[in-house]
Structure formats: structure tokens, C-alpha cells
N, C-alpha and C positions, 0 to 999 in steps of 0.2 A: 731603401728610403729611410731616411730620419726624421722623425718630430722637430723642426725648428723651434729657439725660445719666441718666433713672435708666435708659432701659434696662440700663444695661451691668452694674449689680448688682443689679438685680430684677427681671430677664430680661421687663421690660414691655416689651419690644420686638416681641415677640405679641402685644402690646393694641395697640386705638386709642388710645392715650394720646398715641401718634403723630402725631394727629390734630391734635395745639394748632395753635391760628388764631397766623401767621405775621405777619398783619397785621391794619389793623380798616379795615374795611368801614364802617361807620358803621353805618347802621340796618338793611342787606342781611343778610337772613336766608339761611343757605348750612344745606343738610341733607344730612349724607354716610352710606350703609350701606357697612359692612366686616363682609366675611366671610372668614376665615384658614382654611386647613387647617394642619394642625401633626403631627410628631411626631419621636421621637428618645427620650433619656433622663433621667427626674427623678430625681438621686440613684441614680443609675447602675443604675435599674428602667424597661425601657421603659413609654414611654407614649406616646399619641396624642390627638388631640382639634380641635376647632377650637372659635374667636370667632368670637361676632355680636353685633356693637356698631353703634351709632345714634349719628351724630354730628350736635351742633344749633350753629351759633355764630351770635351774634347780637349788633350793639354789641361792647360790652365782655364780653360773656358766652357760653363757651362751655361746653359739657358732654359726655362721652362715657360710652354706658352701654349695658351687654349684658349677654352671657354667656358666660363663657369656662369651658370643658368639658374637662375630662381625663381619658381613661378609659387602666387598666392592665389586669393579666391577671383581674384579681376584677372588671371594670366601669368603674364612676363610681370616680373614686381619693377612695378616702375623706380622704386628709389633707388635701384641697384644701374640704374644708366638715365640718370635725368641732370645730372651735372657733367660738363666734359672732361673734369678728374677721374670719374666713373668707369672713364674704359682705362686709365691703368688696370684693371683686374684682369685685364686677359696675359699680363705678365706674369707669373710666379715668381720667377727670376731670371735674372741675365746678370751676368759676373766673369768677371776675369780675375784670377789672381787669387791670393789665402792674405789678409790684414796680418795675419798671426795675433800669436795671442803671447802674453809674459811670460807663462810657465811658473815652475816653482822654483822656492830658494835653494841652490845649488843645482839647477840645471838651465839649461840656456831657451826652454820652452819651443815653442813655433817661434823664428824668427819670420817667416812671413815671405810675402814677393817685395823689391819694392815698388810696383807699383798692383793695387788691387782697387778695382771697382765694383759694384753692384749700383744694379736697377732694381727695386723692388717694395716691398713695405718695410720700415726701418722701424726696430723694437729694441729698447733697453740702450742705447745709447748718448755715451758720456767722453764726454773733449776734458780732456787734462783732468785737473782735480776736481771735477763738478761742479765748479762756481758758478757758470754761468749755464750748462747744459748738462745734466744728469737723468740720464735714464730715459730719453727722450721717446715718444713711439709719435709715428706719423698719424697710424689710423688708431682711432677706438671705437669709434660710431660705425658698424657697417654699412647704411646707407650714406656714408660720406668716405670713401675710399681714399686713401693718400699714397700713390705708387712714386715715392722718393729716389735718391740716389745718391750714395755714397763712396766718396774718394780716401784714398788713405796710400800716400809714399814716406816709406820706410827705410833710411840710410843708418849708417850707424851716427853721423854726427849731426844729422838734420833732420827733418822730416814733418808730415802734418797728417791732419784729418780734416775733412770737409763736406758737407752733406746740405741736400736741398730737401725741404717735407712732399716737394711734389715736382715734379717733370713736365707736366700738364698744366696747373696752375699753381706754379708756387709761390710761396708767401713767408715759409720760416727757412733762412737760410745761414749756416756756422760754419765756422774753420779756425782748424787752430794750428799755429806752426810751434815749432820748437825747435832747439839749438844746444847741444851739448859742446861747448867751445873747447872742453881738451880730452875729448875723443881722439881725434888724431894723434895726440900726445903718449895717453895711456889708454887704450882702445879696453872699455869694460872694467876699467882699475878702478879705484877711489874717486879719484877728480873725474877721473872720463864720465863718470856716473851723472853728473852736476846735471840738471835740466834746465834750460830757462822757456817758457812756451808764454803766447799771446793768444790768446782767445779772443773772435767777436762772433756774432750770433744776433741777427735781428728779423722781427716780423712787421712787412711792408706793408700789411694790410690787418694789423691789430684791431680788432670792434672794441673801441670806448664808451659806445652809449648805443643806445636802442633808437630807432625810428618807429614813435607812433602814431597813429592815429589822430585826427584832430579829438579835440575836448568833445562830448556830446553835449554841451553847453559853454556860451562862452565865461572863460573866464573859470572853468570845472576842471577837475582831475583829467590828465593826461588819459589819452584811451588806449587801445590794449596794442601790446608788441606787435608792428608787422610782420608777416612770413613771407618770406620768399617763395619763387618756383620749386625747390628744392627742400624746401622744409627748414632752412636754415631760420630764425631772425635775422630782419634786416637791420643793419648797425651803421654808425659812423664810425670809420677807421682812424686808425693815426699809427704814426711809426714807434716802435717798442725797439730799442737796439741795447745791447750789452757787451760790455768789452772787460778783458780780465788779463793781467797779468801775472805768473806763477814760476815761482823756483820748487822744481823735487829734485830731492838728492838722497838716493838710495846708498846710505851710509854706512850699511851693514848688509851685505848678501855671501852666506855661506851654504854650505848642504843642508843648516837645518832651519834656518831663520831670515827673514829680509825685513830691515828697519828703511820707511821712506819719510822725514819729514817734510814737510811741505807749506808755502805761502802763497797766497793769491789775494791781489788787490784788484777790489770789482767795481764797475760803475755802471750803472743800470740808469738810462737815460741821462739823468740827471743828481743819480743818488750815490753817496760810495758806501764800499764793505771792504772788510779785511775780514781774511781766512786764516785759519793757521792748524794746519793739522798734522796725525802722524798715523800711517799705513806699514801693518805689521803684519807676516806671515809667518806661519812656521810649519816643519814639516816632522812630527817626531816620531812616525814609522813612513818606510816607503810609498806606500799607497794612500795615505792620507793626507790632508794640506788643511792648515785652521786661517782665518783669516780675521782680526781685527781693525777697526781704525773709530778713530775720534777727531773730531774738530770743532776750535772754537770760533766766534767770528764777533764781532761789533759789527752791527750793521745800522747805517743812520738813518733819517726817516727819508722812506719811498724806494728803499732797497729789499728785493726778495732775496733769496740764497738758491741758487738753482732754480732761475725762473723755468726757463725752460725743461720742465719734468714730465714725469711719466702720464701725466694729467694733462699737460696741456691743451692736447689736440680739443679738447673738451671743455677744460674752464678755460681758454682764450674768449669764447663766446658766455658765457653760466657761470661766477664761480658765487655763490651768495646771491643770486641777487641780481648780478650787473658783470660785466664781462672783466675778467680778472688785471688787464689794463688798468681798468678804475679802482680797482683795488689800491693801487703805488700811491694816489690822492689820500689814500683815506687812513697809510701807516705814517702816521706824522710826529712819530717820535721816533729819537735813537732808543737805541734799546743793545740786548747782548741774544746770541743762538749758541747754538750746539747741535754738533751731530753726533752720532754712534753707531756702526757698526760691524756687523758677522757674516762669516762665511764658512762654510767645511766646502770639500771634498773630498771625495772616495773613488778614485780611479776606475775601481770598478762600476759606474755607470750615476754616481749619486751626486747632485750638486744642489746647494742650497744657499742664499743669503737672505739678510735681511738690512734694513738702512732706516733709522727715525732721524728725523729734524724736528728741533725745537726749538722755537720762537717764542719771545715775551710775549709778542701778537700773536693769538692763537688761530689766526686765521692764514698763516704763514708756517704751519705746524704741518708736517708731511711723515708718514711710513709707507713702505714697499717691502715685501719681501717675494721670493720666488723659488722655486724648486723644481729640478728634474729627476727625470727616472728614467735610465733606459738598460734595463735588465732583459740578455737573451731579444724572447719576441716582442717584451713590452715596453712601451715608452711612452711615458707620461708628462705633465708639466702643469702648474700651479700657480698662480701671480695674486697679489692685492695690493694694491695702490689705493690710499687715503690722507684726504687733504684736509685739513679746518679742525680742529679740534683745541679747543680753549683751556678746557680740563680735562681731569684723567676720564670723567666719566663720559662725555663728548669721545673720547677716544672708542667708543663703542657704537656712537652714531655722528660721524664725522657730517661735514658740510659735501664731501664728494668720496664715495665710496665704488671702487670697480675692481672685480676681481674675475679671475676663469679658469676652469681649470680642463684638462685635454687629455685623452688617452687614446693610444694608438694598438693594438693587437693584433701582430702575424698569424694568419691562419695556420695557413701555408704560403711558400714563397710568394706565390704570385695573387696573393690574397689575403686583407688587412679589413677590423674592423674599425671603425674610428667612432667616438663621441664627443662634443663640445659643449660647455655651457659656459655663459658668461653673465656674470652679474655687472651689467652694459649701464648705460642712461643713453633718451630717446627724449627729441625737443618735444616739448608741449606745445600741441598746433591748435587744442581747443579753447574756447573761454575761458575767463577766471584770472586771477591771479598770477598763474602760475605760465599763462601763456608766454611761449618762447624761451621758459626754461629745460635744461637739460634737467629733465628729471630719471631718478634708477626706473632701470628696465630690466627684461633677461633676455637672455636669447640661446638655446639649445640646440643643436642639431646631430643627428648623428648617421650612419650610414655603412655602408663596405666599397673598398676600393681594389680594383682589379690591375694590376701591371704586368706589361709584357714585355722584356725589355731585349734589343740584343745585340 
């Protein structure tokens, strides 16, 4: 088993999702049972529970699927099955196929299947140059599950990505194609490098405003957020779409270095942006890879950069205030950003990045960064995601703040201990002010997990 990067903000490090086939077997059929005990705190209300999940991999096909059980002081915890998205969690995973991944400068990486899918919770994912989908995660709330699904065919002259935030009830759904026109010409040469991709990316059911209450008098102050069955607020929707065009063209790939500059023209409902950025890697011993990039943008007023980010799932509903929708009303100037960021790796088990956005509007201001560890029996992982911060000192108590971190230890083979916590936010269902926001939460859990595989 491996520690996944979503465990670390959708605490499926309790699941067998952990499970993914590491390698392929070819036509060896491996079947593994996991059974977890678990407890600790969800949203700072004990609870306890364990998984039993059936792990099947075969070829290129693997699947994990169970049942993972939470019970609090009333039982069965009802917000883990009160919405019909709720039973995606008895998937782990289901996939066909390897996306692959780049590699480094001067080797040809994973080139991948071409075609690979997954069912499952979708973490850290980004369509082309990020303009309009960066670093996206489905779930962040664990009482509000998002079991998505992601496509991805891989040619050498064409190819895309595509993904839905839910299978059950979905709402955020992107793809992006691209087209390398003199691939066939020079396949991997200079020219053949050229990218041209199209990106769109929309949510059918964005909350733009709150439904409340009537006035307690008439003619008096609005009365307080309703809630739903499910603890959401209930909102008026409207449609949020985003579309982007992008040229990369990796100009330089040799053994020790890759130069990618890049452009992308956005329009976000009704707003535009230009991007212009340049993604550099280098590798100056074997086992190591550094990784740079920067970007500039103009963006006019009612343009985000990376609407859809690693936040979303969350300020879609809460960002300040009011649901991040209504936010694009209220940036009514052009203005200029920037981005910046790093990345190492150490083949030997270490990876790390980080990524700041900077907006004139400091309510459009984003960092992330993340880290693994998987040395021998231990495997760890690390995230913080922070949105809103106006100045430097704001950058210490941003407007949305989430971060988690995970560690996994082999006992012995067939027994692992695990622990999770996360620095979560949980809607506010009491009076006051505050009601129907996402406000920070935590949530910890930890446990030992048992596998038998054969």
C-alpha cells in the first residue's frame, strides 16, 4: 500500500485508496482485504468507526471498494450518508490505465496509457497552465463527500484531460484538449514540442447569494441563513463557466534542464485575463530535479486566475462573507497578478512544492504548498491551502485557511499504523452572525490497519 497525495486533504488515508497498484503485473490478478480501526475527532465531535474494503487489481485495472463506518454519540453519524453524493465513499477507487506523468529533463518520464480513467476523490488537479483549474480537490468537508471522475487520452499529437467533481451529483465539470500540429513532422523535436490546448471548466449550480428568512419585522434587517437537510446553506444558484486558451512550447529539454514558456487567454463569464508565464526544471545530480516557474497576468475587473482551486469545494459556498460567485461583482477594477513557484525532488522518496498568487485585490491572493515522505516503512504527506490576504501581515491569518497532514507506519507487513489531522472548516448551523458560514474546524483521527492480500 501507498499513502495517496489526496489523503492529506481528504483525510482518505483511512481508506484503501491507499491501495493503488504501484506497478503492473500484467495479467496477475492480486486481491487484497483491509480492515482499519479508527477513532479520534470529526469537526472537533468524537467519533470512531472502522473500513472494510476489497481490493481487486488486475492489468491495467484496479478497484477498491467497501465500507467505511462512523459512528458518534447518537450512532451511525448521520452526515456521513444524508446527502446522495454520500455513498460515493464506499468507492476507494476504480481506474483503468497510468495518466503518466512528464518526467525529468532529459528522460522521457511515464509516458502513460492512452487511455486512463479513475473513479474516485480527485486532489491537486490542474488542466494546462492553470488558468482556469489549478490544483483542484473535490472533497474538503468530510461530511460533504465528492466521489468524481477523471479522463485523461494521451497521443503523442493530441490528446486531453477531463474531469467531473461528482458522479452522483455533479455540479463542477472541465476538459481540456490540445494539439501539437508538427508532431508527426518531428515527433519530440523543437517544433513538435509546440502545444496549442483549449480549456473550459464550469459550475451548474454556483450559490450566488443566501436564502433567508423573512425580516422579524417588517421592513427590518434580513433574518438569519437557512440550512438545509444536510447542513449546507441554502443558496440561489447561477451558472459560473470559464474558458482559456494556451500556447506551451517546451524550447529547451536536454539531460539537465527544460525551458517551457507559456500564454493563456482567459475569460471567466464575462471577464478576460492574459497569462504569460515560463516553467523551468533542472536536474544537476541524477537523483535530484529543482523546479521553478513564474507568471504574469493582467486581469480585468470580474476575472479570478485559477478560479477553480484547491479551495473551491469550500468557498464556492463561504468565501468572506458570501459565496465566492459574488465575489467576480465586487472586483471592479483591472488591475495586474503574479505568480511564483518551487518544487525539489529526491528520488529517493521526497517531494515537495509550493505556489503563491498575487493579486492587487487581496481577496484574490492564494498559497499552497505540499510535501511527501515515503522512506522504507514510512509515508507521510503535508498540505496548506490559503486564500484572502490583502497584506503581508493577513498572510498569517488569511480569509480561508486549510491544511492536513498524514502519516502512515508499517509495522509489519501485513500491519500499518496510521494518523490524520486536519485543519478542515465546518458550516455554522447555530445563531449569530456567523450562521451558514464555513468556519475552521479540525478533525484528527487515527487507528491501525490490517491487510491480507493474495
Amino acid at each position: 500500500m501507498r499513502l495517496p497525495a489526496a489523503a492529506v486533504a481528504l483525510l482518505v488515508a483511512v481508506l484503501p485508496a491507499s491501495a493503488r497498484a504501484d506497478r503492473d503485473d500484467g495479467d496477475r490478478v492480486e486481491m487484497e482485504a483491509l480492515v482499519s480501526g479508527l477513532g479520534g475527532a470529526i469537526h472537533r465531535e468524537w467519533a470512531g468507526g472502522f473500513d472494510a474494503f476489497g481490493v481487486l487489481r488486475w492489468s491495467r485495472f484496479r478497484a477498491a471498494l467497501g465500507a467505511p463506518m462512523r459512528f458518534d454519540r447518537t450512532g451511525l453519524r448521520r452526515a456521513d450518508w444524508d446527502e446522495p453524493a454520500d455513498f460515493g465513499r464506499i468507492v476507494g477507487e476504480v481506474a483503468w490505465g497510468d495518466p503518466g506523468s512528464p518526467g525529468s529533463p532529459g528522460s522521457p518520464g511515464n509516458p502513460g496509457d492512452l487511455v486512463a480513467a479513475r473513479l474516485g476523490t480527485i486532489a491537486d488537479l490542474t488542466l494546462g497552465t492553470g488558468a482556469v483549474v489549478s490544483g483542484f480537490r473535490s472533497t474538503l468537508d468530510p461530511d460533504h463527500w465528492r466521489t468524481g471522475a477523471t479522463l485523461a487520452v494521451h497521443a503523442g499529437p493530441a490528446g486531453g484531460d477531463a474531469f467531473v467533481d461528482s458522479v452522483i451529483a455533479p455540479a463542477v465539470a472541465a476538459g481540456r484538449l490540445y494539439l501539437r500540429p508538427f508532431d508527426p513532422i518531428q515527433p519530440g523535436g523543437f517544433f513538435g514540442r509546440l502545444e496549442l490546448g483549449g480549456t473550459f471548466a464550469g459550475d451548474v449550480a454556483a450559490p450566488e447569494s443566501y436564502v433567508r428568512a423573512p425580516p422579524a419585522l417588517p421592513g427590518g434587517a434580513p433574518g438569519p441563513v437557512a440550512i438545509g437537510p444536510a447542513g449546507l446553506p441554502e443558496t440561489r444558484d447561477a451558472k459560473v463557466w470559464a474558458a482559456a486558451a494556451d500556447l506551451r512550447w517546451p524550447v529547451v529539454r536536454s539531460r539537465e534542464a527544460e525551458v517551457t514558456p507559456y500564454v493563456a487567454y482567459v475569460s471567466l463569464v464575462d471577464a478576460s485575463g492574459v497569462h504569460a508565464g515560463i516553467d523551468l526544471s533542472f536536474v544537476p545530480a541524477k537523483r535530484f530535479r529543482f523546479g521553478l516557474a513564474g507568471e504574469w497576468r493582467r486581469l480585468w475587473s470580474g476575472n479570478v486566475a485559477g478560479y477553480f482551486d484547491a479551495a473551491y469545494a469550500i468557498d464556492r459556498y463561504d468565501l468572506r462573507g458570501e459565496p465566492q460567485a459574488a465575489l467576480l461583482d465586487r472586483l471592479d477594477s483591472d488591475r495586474w497578478g503574479m505568480m511564483a513557484g518551487a518544487s525539489f525532488e529526491w528520488a529517493g522518496g521526497v517531494r515537495c512544492a509550493a505556489r503563491l498568487d498575487l493579486d492587487r485585490d487581496g481577496r484574490a491572493s492564494a498559497f499552497r504548498a505540499d510535501a511527501t515522505v515515503a522512506i522504507d516503512r514510512v509515508r507521510a504527506a503535508a498540505m496548506i491551502a490559503m486564500k484572502g490576504f490583502e497584506t503581508a501581515s493577513d498572510f498569517a491569518d488569511p480569509d480561508r485557511l486549510l491544511a492536513a497532514v498524514s502519516v502512515e507506519v508499517r509495522i509489519v507487513p501485513v500491519l500499518a499504523w496510521f494518523a490524520t489531522y486536519a485543519r478542515d472548516a465546518a458550516v455554522a448551523t447555530g445563531g449569530g452572525p456567523d450562521r451558514g458560514r464555513y468556519l475552521p474546524s479540525d478533525t484528527a483521527l487515527t487507528g491501525l490497519r490490517f491487510g491480507v492480500a493474495r
